[in-house]
C-alpha positions in Angstrom: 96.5 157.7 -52.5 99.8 160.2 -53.6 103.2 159.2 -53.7 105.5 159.7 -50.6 107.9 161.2 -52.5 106.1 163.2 -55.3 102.2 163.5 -55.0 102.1 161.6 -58.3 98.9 158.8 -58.1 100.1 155.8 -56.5 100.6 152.4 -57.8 101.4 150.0 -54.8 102.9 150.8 -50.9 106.3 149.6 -49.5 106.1 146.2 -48.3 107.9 147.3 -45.3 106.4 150.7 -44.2 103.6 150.9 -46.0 104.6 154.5 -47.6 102.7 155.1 -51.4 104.6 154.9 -54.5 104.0 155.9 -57.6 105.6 153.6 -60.8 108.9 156.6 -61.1 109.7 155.4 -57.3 109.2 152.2 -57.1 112.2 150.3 -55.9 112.4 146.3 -55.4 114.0 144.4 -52.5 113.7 141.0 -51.2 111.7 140.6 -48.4 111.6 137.6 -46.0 107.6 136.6 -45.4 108.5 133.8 -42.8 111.2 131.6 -41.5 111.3 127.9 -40.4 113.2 124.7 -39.5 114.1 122.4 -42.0 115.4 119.0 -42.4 118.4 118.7 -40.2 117.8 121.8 -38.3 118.6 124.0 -41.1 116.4 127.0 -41.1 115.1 128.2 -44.1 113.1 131.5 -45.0 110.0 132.1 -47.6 111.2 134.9 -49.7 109.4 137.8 -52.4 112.3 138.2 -54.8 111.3 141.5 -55.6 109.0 143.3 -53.2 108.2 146.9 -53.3 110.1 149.2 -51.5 110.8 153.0 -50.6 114.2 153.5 -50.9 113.5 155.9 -47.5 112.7 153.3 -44.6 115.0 150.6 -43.1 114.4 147.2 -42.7 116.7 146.0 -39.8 118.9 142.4 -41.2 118.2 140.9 -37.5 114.8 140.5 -35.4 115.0 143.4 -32.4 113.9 142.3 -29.0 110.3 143.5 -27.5 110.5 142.2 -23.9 107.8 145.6 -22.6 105.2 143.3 -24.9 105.9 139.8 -23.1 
């Protein structure tokens, strides 16, 4: 595989798209891997401190509603 941005060899893919990246354009962001609820109805989230990432894509901060896949 190339880098997205460069056609350099790639090292690893964003954790959120899935775009190539070589080691130059690697970026690190945390990303949440699941949420739950704790003791006293708290919720809490699982989290990858530093996960790769594009720089190019955005993750959206809030869950979007799919109702055409109910």
């Amino acid at each position: 595989m190339k880098c997205f941005h460069c056609d350099e060899p790639a090292r690893g893919v964003c954790s959120f798209c899935g775009r190539a990246l070589c080691k130059e354009h690697m970026k690190k962001m945390p990303a949440i891997l699941t949420i739950y609820v704790g003791e006293a109805n708290t919720p809490k989230a699982v989290v990858v401190s530093d996960a790769l990432f594009c720089g190019v894509c955005k993750p959206q901060p809030e869950p979007i509603e799919m109702p055409e896949i109910y």
